[in-house]
Phi, psi and omega in degrees: 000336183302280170326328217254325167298321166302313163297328153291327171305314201257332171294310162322267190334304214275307158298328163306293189324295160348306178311302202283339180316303168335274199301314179320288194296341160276312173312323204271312167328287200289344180284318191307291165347324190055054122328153196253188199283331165315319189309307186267040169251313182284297168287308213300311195284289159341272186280027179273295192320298182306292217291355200267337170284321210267344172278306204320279194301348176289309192299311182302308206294326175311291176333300202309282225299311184313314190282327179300328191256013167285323188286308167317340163275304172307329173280336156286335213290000000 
């Protein structure tokens, strides 16, 4: 149980970061570029809105396995 907390303490933060690396680097890219205020009203959001589902859901599938496989040990003991 130990570990799965710890892993959990630590992946949060470390997807967060990911995110925000992500988003810095496509703001800054599409700014070099000169894109208008549509973009980052419109696109911009979107693809904050995606990468931000594909960690969510990356983050629940870690979780999952770990408590499946927390459980799965546990019924041998």
């Amino acid at each position: 149980m130990k570990h799965l907390v710890l892993k959990s303490a630590l992946l949060i933060p470390a997807f967060i970061f990911a995110t925000f690396l992500i988003m810095t680097i496509i703001g800054c890219t599409s700014c070099l570029f000169g894109l208008d205020h549509n973009y980052y009203s419109c696109a911009y959001c979107n693809i904050f809105k995606a990468i931000t589902l594909i960690s969510i859901i990356a983050y629940l599938t870690i979780l999952y396995s770990d408590i499946k496989w927390l459980y799965k040990t546990s019924l041998k003991k």
